[in-house]
DRENBAGU-809816 format. One record per residue (C-alpha): residue in three letters; x, y, z. Coordinates in Angstrom, 3 decimals. Layout:
[doke ALA, [X, Y, Z]] ...
//
This chain:
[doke UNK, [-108.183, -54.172, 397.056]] [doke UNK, [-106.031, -53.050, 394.129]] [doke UNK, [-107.173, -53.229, 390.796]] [doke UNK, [-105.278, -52.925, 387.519]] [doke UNK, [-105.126, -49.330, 385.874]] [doke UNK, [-105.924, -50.992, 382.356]] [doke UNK, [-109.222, -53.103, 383.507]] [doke UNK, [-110.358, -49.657, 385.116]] [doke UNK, [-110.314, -47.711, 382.382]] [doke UNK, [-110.205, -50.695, 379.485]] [doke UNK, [-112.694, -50.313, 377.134]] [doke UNK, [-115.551, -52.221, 375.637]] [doke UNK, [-114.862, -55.927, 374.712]] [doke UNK, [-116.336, -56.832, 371.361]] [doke UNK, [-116.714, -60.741, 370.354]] [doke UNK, [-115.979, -61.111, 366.925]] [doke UNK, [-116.725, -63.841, 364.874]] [doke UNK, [-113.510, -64.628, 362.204]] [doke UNK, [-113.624, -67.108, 359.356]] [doke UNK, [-110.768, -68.078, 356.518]] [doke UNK, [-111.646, -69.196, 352.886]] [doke UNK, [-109.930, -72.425, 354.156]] [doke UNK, [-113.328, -73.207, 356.639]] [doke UNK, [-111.785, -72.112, 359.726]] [doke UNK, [-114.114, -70.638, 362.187]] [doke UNK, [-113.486, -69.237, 365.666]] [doke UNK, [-114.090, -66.207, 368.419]] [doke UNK, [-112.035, -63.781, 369.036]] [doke UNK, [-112.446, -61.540, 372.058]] [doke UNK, [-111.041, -58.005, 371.857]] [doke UNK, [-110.977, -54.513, 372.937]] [doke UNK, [-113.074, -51.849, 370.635]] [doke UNK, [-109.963, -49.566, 370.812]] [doke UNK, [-107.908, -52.518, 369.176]] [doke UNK, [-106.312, -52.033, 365.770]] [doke UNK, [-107.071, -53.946, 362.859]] [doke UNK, [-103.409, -54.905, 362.547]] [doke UNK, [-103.352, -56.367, 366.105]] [doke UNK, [-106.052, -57.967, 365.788]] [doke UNK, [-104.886, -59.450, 362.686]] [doke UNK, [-101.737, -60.891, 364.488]] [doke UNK, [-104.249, -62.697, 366.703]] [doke UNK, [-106.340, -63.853, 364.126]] [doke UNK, [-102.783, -65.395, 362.235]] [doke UNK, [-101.636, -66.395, 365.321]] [doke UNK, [-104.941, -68.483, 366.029]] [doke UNK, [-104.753, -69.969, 362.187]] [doke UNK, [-101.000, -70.118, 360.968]] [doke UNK, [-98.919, -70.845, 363.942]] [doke UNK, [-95.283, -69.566, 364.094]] [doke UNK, [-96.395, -67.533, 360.572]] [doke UNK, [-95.331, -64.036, 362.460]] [doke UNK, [-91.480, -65.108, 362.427]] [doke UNK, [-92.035, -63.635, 358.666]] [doke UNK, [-92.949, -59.641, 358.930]] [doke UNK, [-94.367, -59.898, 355.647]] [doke UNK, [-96.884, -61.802, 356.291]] [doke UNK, [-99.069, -59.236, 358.177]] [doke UNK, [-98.952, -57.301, 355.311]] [doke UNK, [-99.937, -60.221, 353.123]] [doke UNK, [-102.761, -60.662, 354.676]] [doke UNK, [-106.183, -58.544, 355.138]] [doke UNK, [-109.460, -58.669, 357.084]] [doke UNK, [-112.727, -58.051, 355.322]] [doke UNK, [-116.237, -56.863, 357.077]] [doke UNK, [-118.706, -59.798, 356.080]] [doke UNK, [-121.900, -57.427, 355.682]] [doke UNK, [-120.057, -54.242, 354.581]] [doke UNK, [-117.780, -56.360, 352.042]] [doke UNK, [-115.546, -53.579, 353.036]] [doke UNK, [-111.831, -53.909, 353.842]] [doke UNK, [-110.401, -52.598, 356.909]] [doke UNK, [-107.245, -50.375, 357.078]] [doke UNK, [-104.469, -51.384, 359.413]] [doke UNK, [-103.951, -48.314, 360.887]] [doke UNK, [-107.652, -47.969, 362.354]] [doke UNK, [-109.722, -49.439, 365.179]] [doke UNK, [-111.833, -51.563, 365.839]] [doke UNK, [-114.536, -48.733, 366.957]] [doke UNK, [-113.021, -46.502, 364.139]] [doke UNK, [-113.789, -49.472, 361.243]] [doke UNK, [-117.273, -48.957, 362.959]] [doke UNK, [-117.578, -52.851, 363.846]] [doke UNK, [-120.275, -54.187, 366.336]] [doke UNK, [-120.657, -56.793, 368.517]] [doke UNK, [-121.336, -60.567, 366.959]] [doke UNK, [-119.943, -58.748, 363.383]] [doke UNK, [-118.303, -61.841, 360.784]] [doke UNK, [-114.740, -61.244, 359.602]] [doke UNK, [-113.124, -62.958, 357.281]] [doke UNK, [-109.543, -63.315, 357.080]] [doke UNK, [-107.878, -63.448, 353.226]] [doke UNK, [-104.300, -63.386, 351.803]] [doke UNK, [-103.520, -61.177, 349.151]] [doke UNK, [-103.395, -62.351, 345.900]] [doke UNK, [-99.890, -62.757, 345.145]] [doke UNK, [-98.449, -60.495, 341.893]] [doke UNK, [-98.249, -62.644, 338.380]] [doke UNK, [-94.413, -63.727, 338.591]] [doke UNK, [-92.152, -61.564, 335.615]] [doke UNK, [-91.659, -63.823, 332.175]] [doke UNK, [-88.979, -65.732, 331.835]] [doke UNK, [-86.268, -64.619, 329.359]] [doke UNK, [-87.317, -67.574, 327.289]] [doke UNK, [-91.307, -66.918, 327.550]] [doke UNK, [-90.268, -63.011, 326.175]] [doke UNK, [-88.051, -64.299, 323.114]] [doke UNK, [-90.789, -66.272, 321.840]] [doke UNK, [-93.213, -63.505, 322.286]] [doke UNK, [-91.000, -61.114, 320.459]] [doke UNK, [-90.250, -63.978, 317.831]] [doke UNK, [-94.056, -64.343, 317.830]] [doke UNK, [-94.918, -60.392, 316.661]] [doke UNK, [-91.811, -60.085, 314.340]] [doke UNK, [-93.225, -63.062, 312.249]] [doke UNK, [-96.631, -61.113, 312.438]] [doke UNK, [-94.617, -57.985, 311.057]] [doke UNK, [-95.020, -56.915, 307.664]] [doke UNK, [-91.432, -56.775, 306.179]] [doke UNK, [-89.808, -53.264, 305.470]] [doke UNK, [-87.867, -51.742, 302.661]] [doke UNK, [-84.347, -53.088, 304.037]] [doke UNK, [-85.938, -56.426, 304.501]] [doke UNK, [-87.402, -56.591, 300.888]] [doke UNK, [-84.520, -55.732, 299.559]] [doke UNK, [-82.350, -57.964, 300.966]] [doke UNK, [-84.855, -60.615, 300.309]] [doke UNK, [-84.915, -60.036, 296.316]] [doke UNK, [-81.278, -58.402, 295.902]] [doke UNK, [-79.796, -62.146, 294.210]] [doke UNK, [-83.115, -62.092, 292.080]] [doke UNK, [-82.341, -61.292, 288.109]] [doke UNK, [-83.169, -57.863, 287.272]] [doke UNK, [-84.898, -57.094, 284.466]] [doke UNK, [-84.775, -53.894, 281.712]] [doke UNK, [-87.730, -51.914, 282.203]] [doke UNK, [-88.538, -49.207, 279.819]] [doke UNK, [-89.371, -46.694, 282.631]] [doke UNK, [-90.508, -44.121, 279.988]] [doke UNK, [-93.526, -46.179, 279.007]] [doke UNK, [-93.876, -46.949, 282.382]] [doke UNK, [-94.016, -43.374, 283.074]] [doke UNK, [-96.616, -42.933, 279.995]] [doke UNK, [-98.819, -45.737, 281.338]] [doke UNK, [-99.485, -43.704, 284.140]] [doke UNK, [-101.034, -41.313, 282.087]] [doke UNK, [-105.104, -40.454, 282.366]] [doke UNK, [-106.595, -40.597, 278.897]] [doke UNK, [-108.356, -37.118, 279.889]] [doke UNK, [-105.744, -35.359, 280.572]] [doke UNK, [-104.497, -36.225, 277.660]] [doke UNK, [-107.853, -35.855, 275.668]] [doke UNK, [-107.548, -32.544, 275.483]] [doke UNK, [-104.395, -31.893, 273.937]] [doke UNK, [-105.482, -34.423, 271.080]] [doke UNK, [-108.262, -32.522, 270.346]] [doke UNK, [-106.661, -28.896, 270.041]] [doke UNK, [-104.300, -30.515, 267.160]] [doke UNK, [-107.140, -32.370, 265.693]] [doke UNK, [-109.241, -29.288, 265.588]] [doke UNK, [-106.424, -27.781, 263.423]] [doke UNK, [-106.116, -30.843, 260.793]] [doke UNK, [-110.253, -30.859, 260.626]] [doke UNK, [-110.212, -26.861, 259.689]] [doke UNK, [-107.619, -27.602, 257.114]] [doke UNK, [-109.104, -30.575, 255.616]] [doke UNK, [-112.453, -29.026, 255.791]] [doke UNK, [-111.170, -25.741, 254.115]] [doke UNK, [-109.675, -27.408, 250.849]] [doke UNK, [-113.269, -28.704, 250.102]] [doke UNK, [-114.916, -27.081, 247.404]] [doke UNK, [-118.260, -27.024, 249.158]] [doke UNK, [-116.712, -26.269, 252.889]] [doke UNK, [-118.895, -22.617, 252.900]] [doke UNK, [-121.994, -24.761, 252.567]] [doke UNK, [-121.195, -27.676, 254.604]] [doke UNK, [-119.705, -25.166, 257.476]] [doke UNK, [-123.173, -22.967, 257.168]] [doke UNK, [-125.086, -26.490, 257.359]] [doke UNK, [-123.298, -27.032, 260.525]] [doke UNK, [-123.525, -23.719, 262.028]] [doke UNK, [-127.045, -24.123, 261.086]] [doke UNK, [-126.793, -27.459, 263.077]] [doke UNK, [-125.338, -26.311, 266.177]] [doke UNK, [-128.115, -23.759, 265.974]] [doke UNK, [-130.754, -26.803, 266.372]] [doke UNK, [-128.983, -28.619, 268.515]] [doke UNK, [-128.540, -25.557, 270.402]] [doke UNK, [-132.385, -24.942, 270.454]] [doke UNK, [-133.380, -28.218, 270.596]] [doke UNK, [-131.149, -29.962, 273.278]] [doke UNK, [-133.264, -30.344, 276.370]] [doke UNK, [-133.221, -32.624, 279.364]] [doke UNK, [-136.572, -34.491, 279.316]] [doke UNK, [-135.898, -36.294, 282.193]] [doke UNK, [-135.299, -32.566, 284.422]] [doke UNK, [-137.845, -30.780, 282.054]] [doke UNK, [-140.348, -33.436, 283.546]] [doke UNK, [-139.415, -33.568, 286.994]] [doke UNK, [-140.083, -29.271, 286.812]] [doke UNK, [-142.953, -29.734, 285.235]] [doke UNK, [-144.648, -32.129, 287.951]] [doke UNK, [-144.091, -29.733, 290.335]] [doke UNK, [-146.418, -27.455, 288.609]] [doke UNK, [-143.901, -24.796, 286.645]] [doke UNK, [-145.180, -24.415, 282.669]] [doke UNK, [-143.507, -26.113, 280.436]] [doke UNK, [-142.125, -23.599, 278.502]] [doke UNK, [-140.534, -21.132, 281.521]] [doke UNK, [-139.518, -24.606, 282.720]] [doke UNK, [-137.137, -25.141, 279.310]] [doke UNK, [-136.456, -21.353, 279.577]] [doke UNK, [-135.052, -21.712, 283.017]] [doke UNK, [-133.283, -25.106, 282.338]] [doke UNK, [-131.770, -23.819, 279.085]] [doke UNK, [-130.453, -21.013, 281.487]] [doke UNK, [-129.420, -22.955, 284.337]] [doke UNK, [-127.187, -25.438, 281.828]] [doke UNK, [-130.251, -28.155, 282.385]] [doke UNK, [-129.175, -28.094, 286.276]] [doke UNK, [-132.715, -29.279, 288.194]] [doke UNK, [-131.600, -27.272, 291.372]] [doke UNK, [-130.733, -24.168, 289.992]] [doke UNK, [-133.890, -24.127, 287.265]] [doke UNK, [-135.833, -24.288, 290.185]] [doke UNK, [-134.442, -21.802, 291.817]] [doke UNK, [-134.459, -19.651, 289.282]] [doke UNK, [-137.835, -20.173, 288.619]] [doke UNK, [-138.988, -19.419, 291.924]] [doke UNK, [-136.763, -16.167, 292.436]] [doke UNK, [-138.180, -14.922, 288.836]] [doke UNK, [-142.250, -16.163, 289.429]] [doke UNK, [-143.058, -12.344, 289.526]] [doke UNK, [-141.461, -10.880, 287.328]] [doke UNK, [-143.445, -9.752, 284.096]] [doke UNK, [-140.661, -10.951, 281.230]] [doke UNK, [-140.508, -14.060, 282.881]] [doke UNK, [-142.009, -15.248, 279.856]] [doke UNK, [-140.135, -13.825, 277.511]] [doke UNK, [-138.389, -15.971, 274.815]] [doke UNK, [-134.785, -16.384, 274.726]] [doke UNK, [-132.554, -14.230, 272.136]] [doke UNK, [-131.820, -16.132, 269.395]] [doke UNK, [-128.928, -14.258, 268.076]] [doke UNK, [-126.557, -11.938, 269.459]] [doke UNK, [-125.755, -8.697, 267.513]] [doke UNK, [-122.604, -9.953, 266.290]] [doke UNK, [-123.814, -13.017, 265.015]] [doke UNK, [-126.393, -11.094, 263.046]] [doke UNK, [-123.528, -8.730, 261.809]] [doke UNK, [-121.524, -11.707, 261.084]] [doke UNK, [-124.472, -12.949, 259.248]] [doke UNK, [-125.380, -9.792, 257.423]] [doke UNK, [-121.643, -10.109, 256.495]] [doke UNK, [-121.692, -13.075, 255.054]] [doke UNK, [-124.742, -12.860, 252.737]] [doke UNK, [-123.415, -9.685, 251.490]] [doke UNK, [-120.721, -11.316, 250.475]] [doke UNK, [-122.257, -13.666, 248.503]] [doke UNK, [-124.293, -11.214, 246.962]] [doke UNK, [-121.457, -9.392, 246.198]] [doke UNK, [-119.079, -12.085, 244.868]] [doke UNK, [-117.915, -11.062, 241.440]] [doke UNK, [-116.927, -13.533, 238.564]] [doke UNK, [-113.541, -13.322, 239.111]] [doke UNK, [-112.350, -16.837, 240.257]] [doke UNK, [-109.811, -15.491, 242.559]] [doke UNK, [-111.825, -12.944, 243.764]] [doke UNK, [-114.669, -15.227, 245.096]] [doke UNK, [-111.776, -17.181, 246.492]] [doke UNK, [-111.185, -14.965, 248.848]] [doke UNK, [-114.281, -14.136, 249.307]] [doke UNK, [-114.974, -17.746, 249.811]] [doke UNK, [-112.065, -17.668, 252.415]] [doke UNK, [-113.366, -14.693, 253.968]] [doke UNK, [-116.882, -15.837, 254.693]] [doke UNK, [-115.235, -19.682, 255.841]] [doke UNK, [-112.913, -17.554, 258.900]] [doke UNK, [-116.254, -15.409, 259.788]] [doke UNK, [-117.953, -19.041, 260.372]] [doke UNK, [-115.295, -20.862, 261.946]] [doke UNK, [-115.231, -17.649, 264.985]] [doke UNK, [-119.116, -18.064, 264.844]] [doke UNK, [-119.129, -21.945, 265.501]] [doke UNK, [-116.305, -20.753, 268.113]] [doke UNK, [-117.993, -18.338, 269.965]] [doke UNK, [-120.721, -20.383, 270.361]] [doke UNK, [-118.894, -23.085, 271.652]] [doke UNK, [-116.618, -20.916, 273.721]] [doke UNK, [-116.594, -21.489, 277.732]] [doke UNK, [-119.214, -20.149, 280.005]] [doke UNK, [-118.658, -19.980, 283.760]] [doke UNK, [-120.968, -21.095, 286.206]] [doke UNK, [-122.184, -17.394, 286.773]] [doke UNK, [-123.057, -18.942, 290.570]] [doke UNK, [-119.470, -20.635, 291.629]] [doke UNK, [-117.877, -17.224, 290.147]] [doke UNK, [-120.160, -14.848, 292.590]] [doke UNK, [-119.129, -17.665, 295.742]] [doke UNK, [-115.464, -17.673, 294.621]] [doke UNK, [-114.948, -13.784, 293.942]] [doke UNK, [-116.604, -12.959, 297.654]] [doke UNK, [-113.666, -15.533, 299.149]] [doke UNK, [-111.604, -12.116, 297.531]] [doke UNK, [-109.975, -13.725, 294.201]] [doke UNK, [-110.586, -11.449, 290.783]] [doke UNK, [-113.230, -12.314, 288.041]] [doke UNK, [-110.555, -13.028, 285.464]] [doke UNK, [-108.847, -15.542, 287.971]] [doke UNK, [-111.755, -17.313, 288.836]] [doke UNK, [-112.932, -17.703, 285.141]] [doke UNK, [-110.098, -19.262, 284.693]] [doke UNK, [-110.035, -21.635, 287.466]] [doke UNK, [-113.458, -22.980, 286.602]] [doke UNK, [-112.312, -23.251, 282.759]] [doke UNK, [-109.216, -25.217, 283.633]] [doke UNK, [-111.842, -27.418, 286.186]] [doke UNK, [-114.649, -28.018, 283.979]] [doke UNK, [-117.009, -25.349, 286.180]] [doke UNK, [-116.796, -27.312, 289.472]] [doke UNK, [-117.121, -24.672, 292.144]] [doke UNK, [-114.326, -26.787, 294.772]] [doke UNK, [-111.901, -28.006, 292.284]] [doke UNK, [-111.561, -24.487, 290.893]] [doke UNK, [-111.389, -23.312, 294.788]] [doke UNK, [-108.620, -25.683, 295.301]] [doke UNK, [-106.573, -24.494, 292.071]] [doke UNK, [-106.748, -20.966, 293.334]] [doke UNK, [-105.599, -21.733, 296.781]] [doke UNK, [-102.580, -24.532, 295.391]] [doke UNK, [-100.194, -24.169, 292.428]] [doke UNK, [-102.667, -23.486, 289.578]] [doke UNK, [-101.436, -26.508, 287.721]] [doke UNK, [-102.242, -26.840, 284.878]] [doke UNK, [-102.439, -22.759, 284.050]] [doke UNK, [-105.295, -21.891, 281.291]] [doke UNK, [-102.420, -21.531, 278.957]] [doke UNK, [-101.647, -25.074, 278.757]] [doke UNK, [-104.931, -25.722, 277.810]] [doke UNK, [-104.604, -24.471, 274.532]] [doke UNK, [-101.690, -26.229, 273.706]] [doke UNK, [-101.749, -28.942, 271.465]] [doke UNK, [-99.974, -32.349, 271.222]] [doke UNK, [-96.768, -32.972, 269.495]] [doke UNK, [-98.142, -33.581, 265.809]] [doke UNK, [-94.993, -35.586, 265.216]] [doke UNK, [-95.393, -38.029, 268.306]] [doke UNK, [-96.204, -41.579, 267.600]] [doke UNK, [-99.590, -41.108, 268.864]] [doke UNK, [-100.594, -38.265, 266.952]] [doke UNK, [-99.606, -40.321, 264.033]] [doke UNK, [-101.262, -43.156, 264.856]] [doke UNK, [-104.415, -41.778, 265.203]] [doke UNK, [-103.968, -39.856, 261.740]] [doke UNK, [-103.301, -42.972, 259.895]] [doke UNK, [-106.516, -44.468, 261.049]] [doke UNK, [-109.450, -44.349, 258.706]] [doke UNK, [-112.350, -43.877, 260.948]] [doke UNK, [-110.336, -41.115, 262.277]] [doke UNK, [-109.579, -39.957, 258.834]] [doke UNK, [-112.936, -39.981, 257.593]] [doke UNK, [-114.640, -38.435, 260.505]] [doke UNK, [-112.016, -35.496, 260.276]] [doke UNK, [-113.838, -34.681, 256.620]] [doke UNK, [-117.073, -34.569, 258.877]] [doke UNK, [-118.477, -31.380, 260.136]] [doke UNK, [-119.974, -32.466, 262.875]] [doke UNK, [-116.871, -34.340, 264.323]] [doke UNK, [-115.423, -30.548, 264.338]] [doke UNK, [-117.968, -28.884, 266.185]] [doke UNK, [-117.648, -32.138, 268.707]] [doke UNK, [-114.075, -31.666, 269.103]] [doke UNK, [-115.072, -27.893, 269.883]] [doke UNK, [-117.590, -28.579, 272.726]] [doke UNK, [-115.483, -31.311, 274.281]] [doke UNK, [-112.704, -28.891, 274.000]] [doke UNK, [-114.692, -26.476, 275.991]] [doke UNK, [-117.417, -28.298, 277.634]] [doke UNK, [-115.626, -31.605, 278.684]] [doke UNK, [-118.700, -33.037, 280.649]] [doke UNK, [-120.323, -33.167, 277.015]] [doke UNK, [-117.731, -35.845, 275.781]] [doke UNK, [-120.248, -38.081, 277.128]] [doke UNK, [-123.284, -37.038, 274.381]] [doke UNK, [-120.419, -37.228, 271.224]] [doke UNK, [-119.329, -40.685, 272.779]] [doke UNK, [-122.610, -41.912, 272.301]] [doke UNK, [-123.261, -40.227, 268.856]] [doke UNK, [-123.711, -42.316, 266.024]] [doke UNK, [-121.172, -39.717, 263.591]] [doke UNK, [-118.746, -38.751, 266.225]] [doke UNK, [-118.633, -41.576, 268.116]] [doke UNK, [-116.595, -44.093, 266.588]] [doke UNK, [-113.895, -41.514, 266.430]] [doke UNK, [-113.878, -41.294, 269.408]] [doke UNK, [-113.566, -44.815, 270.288]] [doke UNK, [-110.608, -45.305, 267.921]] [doke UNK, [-109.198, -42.419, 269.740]] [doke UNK, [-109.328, -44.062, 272.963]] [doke UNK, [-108.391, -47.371, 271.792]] [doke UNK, [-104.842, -46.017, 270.332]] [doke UNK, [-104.482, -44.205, 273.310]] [doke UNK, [-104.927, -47.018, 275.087]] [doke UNK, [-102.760, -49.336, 272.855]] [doke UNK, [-99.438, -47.692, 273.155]] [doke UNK, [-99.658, -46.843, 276.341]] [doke UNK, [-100.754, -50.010, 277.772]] [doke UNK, [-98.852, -52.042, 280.953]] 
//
């Protein structure tokens, strides 16, 4: 009897169970060394008659291992895809690709985000260019702009100057200058943070080291504490603050010799008047004069910059340690030179705020000198003179002719 080659040595038959999301459901018998993509032609065969005249639709087409959820590759068999007898198929068509927009569909997309668009120069321009244009004085513009602090400064150099002079042709301006050195002297002495002097003394430091180390530490909490804890050993920790330096006792030794000393000539104790007003005005000014933050200048001179450089960056940024970094390493604008310069006395500001007569009068005023000196030197002070009862209503006039002729 003869007996095919391909039944001899055939291999196992599988019956495989095949389903379509349509509800068709039938049996397919086949070969375990079948591949998938011939047995998918019998499975489209058995489901979509005459559907293999179109090559694609093989391709568009895919079987699926019901338990496994997994897809089977074409190119593998039946053994390879590791399917047993009795397994479930199911036989899917590829989702077919969104179809491209129509030309129409993309103009009113692209109409869609241009009316979304925020309009550029060109646009704006062409927009307003049949509007009316209008004179604009761009140099009070430009003024408008200004920052009254900035400016602040410059005022006060040029008022100092008028107060000395106007001070000076007093009769009595040795006494009233000696009553206010003797009152930056108390307020000197005096001036202490309660609110920081308490918080140092409820953690336990005395009282008086506590005002000794604030008075040291310009009333900074941190650094008072700090420097109370670095000094808690050490024996003069106690010890009072100087009260004068040896030049202002000279100076002072000066001056009373001079009065002692003034002879009856009217000219004579003129000048000796004169004399003994310039020795005050460089005491008041040396006692106002800048002192750096003697920690910002250590952390700035070990970046590498000199002493003199950084003394002058913290002067020209009111001792803030990163400011004054930032002036060394940009431009150094504006250079400690221009901070002695004054404004233009014959500006229409200047004038303006001579010809008022709070200014006026407060310029006759001691104190409003020596608060024009600390501001001048100490800005973050301007803050105490603002809310002095003397010096600040000049100040306020100050700010509100500033703010009056340069306004928008």
């Amino acid at each position: 009897m003869f007996v095919q080659e391909e039944k001899i040595f055939a291999g196992k038959v599988l019956r495989l169970h095949v389903c379509t999301m349509e509800g068709a459901e039938w049996l397919e018998e086949v070969p375990e060394d079948t591949t998938v993509e011939k047995l998918k032609e019998r499975c489209l065969k058995h489901c979509v008659p005459g559907s293999l005249e179109d090559p694609k639709t093989v391709t568009h087409h895919k079987l699926i291992h019901a338990t496994s959820e997994k897809v089977l590759t074409d190119t593998k068999t039946v053994l390879e895809e590791n399917i047993q007898d009795r397994d479930v198929l199911l036989l899917i068509k590829k989702r077919a690709p969104p179809p491209l927009p129509k030309m129409a569909d993309v103009s009113a997309e692209e109409k869609r985000k241009q009316e979304q668009k925020a309009p550029d120069k060109d646009a704006i321009l062409k927009a307003t260019a049949n509007l009316p244009s209008r004179s604009v004085d761009r140099t009070v513009a430009h003024h408008s702009m200004r920052d009254f602090q900035t400016e602040l400064r410059k005022i006060l150099v040029s008022l100092i100057e008028v107060a000395q002079k106007l001070l000076a042709l007093n009769p009595d301006a040795v006494e009233l200058f000696k009553k206010a050195n003797a009152m930056l002297d108390e307020d000197e002495e005096d001036r202490v943070d309660e609110i920081a002097l308490r918080q140092l003394t409820e953690m336990g430091f005395p009282e008086s080291r506590a005002v000794k180390a604030l008075r040291l530490n310009h009333m900074s909490v941190t650094q008072a504490m700090e420097w109370l804890i670095e000094h808690a050993d050490d024996p003069t920790v106690d010890a009072p603050l100087p009260g004068q330096t040896p030049s202002e006792a000279t100076d002072e030794a000066g001056a009373s010799s001079a009065e002692a000393t003034a002879g009856p000539s009217a000219e004579a104790g003129g000048e000796e008047a004169k004399d003994e007003l310039t020795e005050i005005f460089k005491k008041i000014r040396r006692k106002r004069e800048f002192r750096p933050d003697p920690r910002a200048v250590i952390a700035l001179m070990e970046m590498g910059f000199d002493e003199k450089e950084v003394v002058d960056a913290l002067r020209v940024n009111n001792n803030q340690q990163n400011a004054a970094c930032e002036w060394l390493l940009g431009d150094r604008k504006p250079s400690p030179e221009d901070l002695d310069k004054g404004i233009d006395t014959n500006s229409p500001l200047f004038q303006a705020i001579l010809e008022n007569p709070v200014v006026q009068l407060g310029l006759t005023n001691p104190k409003t000198l020596l608060a024009f000196e600390d501001m001048l030197e100490n800005p973050l002070n301007s803050t105490q003179w603002m809310n002095d009862p003397e010096t600040g209503p000049v100040m306020l006039q100050i700010s509100r002719i500033f703010q009056t002729l340069y306004r928008t």
